[in-house]
C-alpha positions in Angstrom: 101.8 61.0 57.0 99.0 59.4 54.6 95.7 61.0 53.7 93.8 57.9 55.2 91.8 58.9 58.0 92.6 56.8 60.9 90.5 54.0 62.0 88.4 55.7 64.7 87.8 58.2 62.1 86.2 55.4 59.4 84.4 53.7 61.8 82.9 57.3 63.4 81.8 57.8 59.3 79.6 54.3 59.4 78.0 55.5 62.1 76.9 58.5 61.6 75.4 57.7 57.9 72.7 55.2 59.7 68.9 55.3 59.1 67.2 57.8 61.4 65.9 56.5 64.8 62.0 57.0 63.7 62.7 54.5 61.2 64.1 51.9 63.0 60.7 51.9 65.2 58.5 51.2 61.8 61.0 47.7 61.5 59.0 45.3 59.7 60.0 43.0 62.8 58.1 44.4 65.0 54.6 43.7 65.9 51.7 45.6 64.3 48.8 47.0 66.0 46.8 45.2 68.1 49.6 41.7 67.6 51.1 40.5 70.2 55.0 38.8 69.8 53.8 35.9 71.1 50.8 35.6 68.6 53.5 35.7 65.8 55.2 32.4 66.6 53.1 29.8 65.4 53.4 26.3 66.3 53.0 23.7 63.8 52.5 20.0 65.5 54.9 17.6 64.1 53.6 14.8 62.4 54.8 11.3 64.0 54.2 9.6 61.1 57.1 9.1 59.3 59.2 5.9 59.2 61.4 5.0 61.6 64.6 5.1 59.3 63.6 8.4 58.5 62.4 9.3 62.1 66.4 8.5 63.2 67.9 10.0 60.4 66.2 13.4 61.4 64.6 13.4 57.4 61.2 14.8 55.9 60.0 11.9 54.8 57.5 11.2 52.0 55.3 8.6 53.7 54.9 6.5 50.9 54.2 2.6 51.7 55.3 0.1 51.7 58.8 1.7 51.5 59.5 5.4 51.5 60.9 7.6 48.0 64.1 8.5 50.8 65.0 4.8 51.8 64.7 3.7 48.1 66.9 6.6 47.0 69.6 6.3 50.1 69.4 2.7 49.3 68.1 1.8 53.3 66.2 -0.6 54.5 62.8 1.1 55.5 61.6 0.1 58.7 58.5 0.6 58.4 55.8 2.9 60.3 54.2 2.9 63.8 50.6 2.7 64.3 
């Protein structure tokens, strides 16, 4: 028989050498005092000014005009902007 311990036995061991339970409620996940969860998600509005090659190619685009820095380097036509 070998002096490995069986499977069970190795994954009983990885268990049992975990953090204690008080610190898993101090988790720097969770919401301090007087924070909600919700106030934690903040939403940024999306710009809609980028150019329209851009806008399709799902790209941060620079913005510069008349033609953006990513259609000169990907070598695209830039369509230009919306009002």
């Amino acid at each position: 028989m070998s002096d490995e311990p069986s499977p069970d036995l190795k994954r009983e061991d990885r268990t049992s050498s975990s953090a204690p339970a008080e610190d898993a409620t101090n988790s720097t996940d969770a919401p301090k005092e007087g924070e909600s969860s919700t106030a934690s998600k903040v939403s940024r509005k999306r710009t809609k000014t980028g150019c329209l090659t851009c806008r399709k190619r799902r790209i941060k685009c620079g913005e510069q005009r008349p033609i953006c820095a990513n259609c000169i380097k990907s070598k695209r036509s830039c369509e230009g902007y919306n009002q």
